[in-house]
C-alpha positions as CSV (number, residue, x, y, z in Angstrom):
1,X,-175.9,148.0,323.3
2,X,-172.9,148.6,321.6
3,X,-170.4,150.4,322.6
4,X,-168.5,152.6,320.4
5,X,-164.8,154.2,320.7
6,X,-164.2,157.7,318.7
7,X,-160.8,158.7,317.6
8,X,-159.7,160.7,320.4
9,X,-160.6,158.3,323.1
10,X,-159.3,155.0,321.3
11,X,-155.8,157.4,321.8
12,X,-155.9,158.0,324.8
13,X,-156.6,154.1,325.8
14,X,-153.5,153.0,323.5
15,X,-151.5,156.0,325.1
16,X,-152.7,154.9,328.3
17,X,-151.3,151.3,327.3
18,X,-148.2,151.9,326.3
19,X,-147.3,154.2,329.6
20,X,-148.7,151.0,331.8
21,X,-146.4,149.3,329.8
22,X,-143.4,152.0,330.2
23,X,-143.4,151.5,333.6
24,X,-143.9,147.7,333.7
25,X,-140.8,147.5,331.3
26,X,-139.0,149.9,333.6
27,X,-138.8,147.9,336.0
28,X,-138.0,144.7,333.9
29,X,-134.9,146.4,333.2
30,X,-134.2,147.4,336.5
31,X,-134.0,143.7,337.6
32,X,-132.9,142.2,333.9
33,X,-129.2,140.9,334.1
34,X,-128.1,141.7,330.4
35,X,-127.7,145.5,330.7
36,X,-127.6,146.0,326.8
37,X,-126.0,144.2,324.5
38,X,-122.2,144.4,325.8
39,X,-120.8,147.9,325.4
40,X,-122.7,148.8,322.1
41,X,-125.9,148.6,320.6
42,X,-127.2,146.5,318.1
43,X,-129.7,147.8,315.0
44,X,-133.4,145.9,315.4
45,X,-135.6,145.9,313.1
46,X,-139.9,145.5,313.9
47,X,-142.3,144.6,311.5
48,X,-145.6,144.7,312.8
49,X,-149.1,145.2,311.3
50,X,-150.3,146.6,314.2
51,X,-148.9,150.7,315.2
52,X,-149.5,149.8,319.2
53,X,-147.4,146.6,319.3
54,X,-144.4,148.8,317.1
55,X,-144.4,151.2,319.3
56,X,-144.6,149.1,323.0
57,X,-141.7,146.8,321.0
58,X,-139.8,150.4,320.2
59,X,-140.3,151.6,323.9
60,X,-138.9,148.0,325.3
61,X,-136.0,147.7,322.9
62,X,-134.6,151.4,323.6
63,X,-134.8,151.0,326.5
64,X,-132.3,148.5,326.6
65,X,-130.3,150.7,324.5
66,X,-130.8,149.4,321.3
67,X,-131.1,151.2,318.1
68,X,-135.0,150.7,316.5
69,X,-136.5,151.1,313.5
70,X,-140.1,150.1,313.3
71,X,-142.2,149.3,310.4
72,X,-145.9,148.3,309.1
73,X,-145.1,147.7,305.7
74,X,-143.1,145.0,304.2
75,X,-141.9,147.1,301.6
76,X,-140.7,149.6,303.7
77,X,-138.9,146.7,306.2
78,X,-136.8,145.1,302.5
79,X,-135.8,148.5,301.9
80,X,-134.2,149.3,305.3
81,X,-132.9,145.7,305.0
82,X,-131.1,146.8,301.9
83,X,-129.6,150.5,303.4
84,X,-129.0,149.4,307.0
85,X,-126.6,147.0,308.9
86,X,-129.6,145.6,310.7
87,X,-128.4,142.8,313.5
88,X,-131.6,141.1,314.4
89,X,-135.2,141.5,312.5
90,X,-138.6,141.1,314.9
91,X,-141.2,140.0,312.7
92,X,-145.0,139.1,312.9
93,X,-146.0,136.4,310.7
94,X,-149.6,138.5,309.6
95,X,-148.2,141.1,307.9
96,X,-150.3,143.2,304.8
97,X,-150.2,141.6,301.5
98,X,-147.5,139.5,302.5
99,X,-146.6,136.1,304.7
100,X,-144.1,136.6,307.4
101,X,-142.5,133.8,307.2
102,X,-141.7,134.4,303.1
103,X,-140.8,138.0,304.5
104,X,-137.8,135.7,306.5
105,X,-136.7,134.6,303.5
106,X,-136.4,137.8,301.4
107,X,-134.1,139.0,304.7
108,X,-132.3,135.9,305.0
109,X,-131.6,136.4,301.1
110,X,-130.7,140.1,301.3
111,X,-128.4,139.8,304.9
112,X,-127.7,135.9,305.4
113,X,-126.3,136.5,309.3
114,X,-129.7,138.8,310.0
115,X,-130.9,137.3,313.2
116,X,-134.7,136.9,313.4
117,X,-137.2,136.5,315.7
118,X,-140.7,135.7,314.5
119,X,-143.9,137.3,317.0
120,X,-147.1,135.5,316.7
121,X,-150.5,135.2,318.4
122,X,-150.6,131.2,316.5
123,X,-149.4,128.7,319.5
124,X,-149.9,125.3,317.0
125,X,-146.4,123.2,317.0
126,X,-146.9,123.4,313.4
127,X,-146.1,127.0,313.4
128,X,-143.1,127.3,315.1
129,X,-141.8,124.8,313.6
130,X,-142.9,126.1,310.0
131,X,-140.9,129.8,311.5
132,X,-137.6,127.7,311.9
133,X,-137.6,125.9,308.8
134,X,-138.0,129.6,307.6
135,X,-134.6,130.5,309.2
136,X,-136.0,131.7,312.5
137,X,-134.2,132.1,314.9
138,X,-136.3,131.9,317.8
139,X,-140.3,131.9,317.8
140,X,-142.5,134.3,320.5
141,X,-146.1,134.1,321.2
142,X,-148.4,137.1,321.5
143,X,-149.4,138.4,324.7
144,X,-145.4,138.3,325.1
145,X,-143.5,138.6,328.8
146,X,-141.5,142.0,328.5
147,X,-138.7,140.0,330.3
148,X,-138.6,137.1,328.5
149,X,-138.6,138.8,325.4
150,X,-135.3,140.7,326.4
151,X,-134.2,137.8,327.2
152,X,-134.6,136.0,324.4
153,X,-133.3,139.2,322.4
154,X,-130.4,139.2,324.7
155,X,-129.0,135.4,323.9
156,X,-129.7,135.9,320.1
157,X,-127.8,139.1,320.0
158,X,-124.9,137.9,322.4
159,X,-124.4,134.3,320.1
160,X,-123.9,137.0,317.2
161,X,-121.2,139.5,319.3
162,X,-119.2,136.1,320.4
163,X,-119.2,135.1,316.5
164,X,-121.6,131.7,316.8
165,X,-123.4,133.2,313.9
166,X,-120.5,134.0,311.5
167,X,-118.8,130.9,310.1
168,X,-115.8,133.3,308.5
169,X,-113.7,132.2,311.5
170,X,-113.6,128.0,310.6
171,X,-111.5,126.8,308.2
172,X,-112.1,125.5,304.8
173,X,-113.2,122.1,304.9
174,X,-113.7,118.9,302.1
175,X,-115.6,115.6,302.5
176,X,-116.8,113.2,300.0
177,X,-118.9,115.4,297.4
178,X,-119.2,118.1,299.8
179,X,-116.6,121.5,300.3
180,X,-117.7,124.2,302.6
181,X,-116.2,127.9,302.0
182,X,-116.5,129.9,305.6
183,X,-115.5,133.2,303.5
184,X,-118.5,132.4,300.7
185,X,-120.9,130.5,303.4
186,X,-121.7,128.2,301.3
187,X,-121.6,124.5,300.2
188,X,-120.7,123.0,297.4
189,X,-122.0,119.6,296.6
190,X,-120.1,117.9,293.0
191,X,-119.9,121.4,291.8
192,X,-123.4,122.8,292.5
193,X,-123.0,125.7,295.0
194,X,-125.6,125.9,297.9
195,X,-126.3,129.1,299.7
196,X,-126.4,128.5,303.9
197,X,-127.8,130.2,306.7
198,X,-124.8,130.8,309.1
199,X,-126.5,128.5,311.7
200,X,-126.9,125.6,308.8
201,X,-122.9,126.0,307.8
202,X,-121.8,125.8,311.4
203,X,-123.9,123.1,312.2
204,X,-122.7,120.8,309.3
205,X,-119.0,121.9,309.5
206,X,-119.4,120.5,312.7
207,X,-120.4,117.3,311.6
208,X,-118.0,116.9,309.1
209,X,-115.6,117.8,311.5
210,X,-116.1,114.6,313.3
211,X,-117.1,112.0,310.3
212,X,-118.9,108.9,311.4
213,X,-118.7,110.4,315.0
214,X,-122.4,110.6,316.0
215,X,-123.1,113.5,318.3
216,X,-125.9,114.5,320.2
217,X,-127.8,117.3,320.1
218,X,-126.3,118.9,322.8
219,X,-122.9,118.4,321.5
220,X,-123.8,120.0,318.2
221,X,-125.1,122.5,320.2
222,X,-121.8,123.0,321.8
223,X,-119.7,122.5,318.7
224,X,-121.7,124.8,316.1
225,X,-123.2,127.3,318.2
226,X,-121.4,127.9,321.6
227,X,-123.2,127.7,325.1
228,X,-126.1,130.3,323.9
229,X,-128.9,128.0,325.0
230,X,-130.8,126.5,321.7
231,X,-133.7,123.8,322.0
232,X,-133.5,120.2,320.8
233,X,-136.3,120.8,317.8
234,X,-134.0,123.8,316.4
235,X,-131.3,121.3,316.1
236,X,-133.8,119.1,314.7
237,X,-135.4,121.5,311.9
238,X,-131.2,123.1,311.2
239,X,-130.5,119.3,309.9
240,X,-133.9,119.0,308.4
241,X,-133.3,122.1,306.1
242,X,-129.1,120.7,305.5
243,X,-130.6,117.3,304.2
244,X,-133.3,119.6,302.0
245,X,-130.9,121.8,300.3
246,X,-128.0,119.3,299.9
247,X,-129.1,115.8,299.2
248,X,-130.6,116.7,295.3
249,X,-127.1,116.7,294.6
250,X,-125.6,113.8,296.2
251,X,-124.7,110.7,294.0
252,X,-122.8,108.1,296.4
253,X,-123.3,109.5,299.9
254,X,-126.1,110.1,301.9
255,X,-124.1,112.9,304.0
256,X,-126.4,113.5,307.4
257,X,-127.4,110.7,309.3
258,X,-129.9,110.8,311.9
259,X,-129.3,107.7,314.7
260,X,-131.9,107.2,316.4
261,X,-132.2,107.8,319.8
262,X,-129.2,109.9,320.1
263,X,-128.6,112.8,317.4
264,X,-126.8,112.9,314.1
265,X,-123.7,112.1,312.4
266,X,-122.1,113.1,308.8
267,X,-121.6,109.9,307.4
268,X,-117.8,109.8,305.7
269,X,-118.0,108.2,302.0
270,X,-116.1,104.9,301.8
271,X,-114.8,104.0,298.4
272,X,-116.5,101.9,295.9
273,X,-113.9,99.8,295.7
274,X,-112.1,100.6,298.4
275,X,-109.2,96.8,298.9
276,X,-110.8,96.6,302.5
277,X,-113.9,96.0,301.1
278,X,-112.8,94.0,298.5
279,X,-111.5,91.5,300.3
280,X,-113.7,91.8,302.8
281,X,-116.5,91.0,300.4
282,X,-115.7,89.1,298.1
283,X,-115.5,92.0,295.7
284,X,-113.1,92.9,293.0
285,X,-113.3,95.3,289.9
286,X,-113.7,94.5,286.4
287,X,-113.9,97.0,283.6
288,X,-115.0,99.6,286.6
289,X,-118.0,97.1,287.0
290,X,-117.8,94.9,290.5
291,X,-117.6,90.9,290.0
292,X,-117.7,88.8,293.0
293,X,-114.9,85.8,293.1
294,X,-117.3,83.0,291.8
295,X,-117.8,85.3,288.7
296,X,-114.2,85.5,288.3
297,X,-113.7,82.3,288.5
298,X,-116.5,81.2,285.9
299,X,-114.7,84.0,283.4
């Protein structure tokens, strides 16, 4: 026998839902410790394929007294992305005629200091760490916790009000091939200019901040992104991307260095022909070519 749902009842089932879910998330914020983000409000964006989820997602995030604007269609979520200072996007990764994790890209692009939170019914290792490499910020599985959700909202959204996300506030700083410009948030690597997430440019002025120093993950942590709690693997995958976008355009340095067993460092570049080495070595310079001593000799 099958059982079928007409319009009017499947409703009043979903209407049913969400005021289940009302009063669930009521008390959630009731008990919650984070109040709202500080004294104001931030802008969130939901992209969701499915009306219900946009709307429990709406319901949740007003609650907490953040502004909403919800969205099924990708189209429709670039456009506000365009008009509207939007401080964090919430997006499935099953999205119409679109990929969501492409969709983090085109926001990303249009609004590098966007926060974004990707929602997904996948579980797979694989995918969450395919959402960070997209420039996720954090990655939520579907059925979601109302309270852990805020939660996680909350420690995205306060790392952006303390300024962990915006690296306009470091100073300029050279290494080697590579220059970073805070204003610009970019790199630039023997004259090519690379684009940066803000969480990619604080993480590797960090570590040219300390050359040859190796830190661990929990002192870049520290050093790039505050106390806001972040997991080892997002270290893990912000380094990953660094080495992806920068090392086509390294000649003599390798730049980030992963020692194993402990974390990373930015490896400072040493002079060719640096006298140390030289006569260290055995090396001198001939022509700009390096001879040893017994070739010097022979000649």
């Amino acid at each position: 026998m099958t059982l079928r749902v007409g319009a009017e009842q499947s409703l009043a089932i979903r209407r049913s839902l969400t005021a289940n879910m009302a009063a669930a998330t009521h008390c959630v914020l009731r008990r919650g410790p984070w109040g709202g983000w500080g004294s104001s409000v931030a802008t969130v964006l939901a992209l969701d394929k499915d009306p219900l989820q946009l709307e429990l997602l709406a319901l949740l995030l007003k609650r907490d007294r953040h502004r909403v604007i919800t969205t099924s269609d990708p189209e429709n979520a670039i456009a506000f992305m365009q008009s509207e200072a939007v401080d964090l996007a919430i997006v499935e990764t099953v999205l119409p005629g679109r990929d969501g994790y492409r969709m983090c890209g085109e926001m990303l692009e249009l609004r590098p200091d966007v926060a974004l939170i990707i929602l997904s019914e996948r579980t797979e290792e694989s995918e969450i760490v395919r959402a960070l490499l997209a420039g996720a910020d954090d990655y939520v599985t579907k059925p979601y916790s109302p309270r852990e959700l805020l939660a996680r909202v909350h420690v995205i959204l306060r790392r952006c009000q303390n300024g962990l996300r915006s690296p306009k506030g470091m100073g300029d700083l050279s290494l080697g091939e590579i220059s970073l410009n805070p204003s610009q948030v970019h790199a630039v690597v023997n004259g090519q200019q690379i684009a940066l997430t803000p969480r990619e440019f604080s993480l590797l002025h960090a570590l040219m901040s300390e050359p040859n120093r190796v830190l661990t993950r929990e002192q870049l942590t520290r050093l790039a992104w505050g106390d806001a709690y972040v997991g080892r693997k997002t270290v893990d995958v912000c380094v990953q991307r660094i080495r992806k976008k920068i090392r086509p355009y390294l000649r003599g340095s390798s730049g980030v260095e992963a020692v194993r067993g402990y974390g990373y460092k930015f490896a400072k570049p040493v002079p060719l022909y640096d006298p140390l080495i030289r006569r260290r070595t055995g090396f001198a310079t001939n022509g700009g070519l390096p001879t040893t001593q017994a070739q010097q000799a022979e000649g």
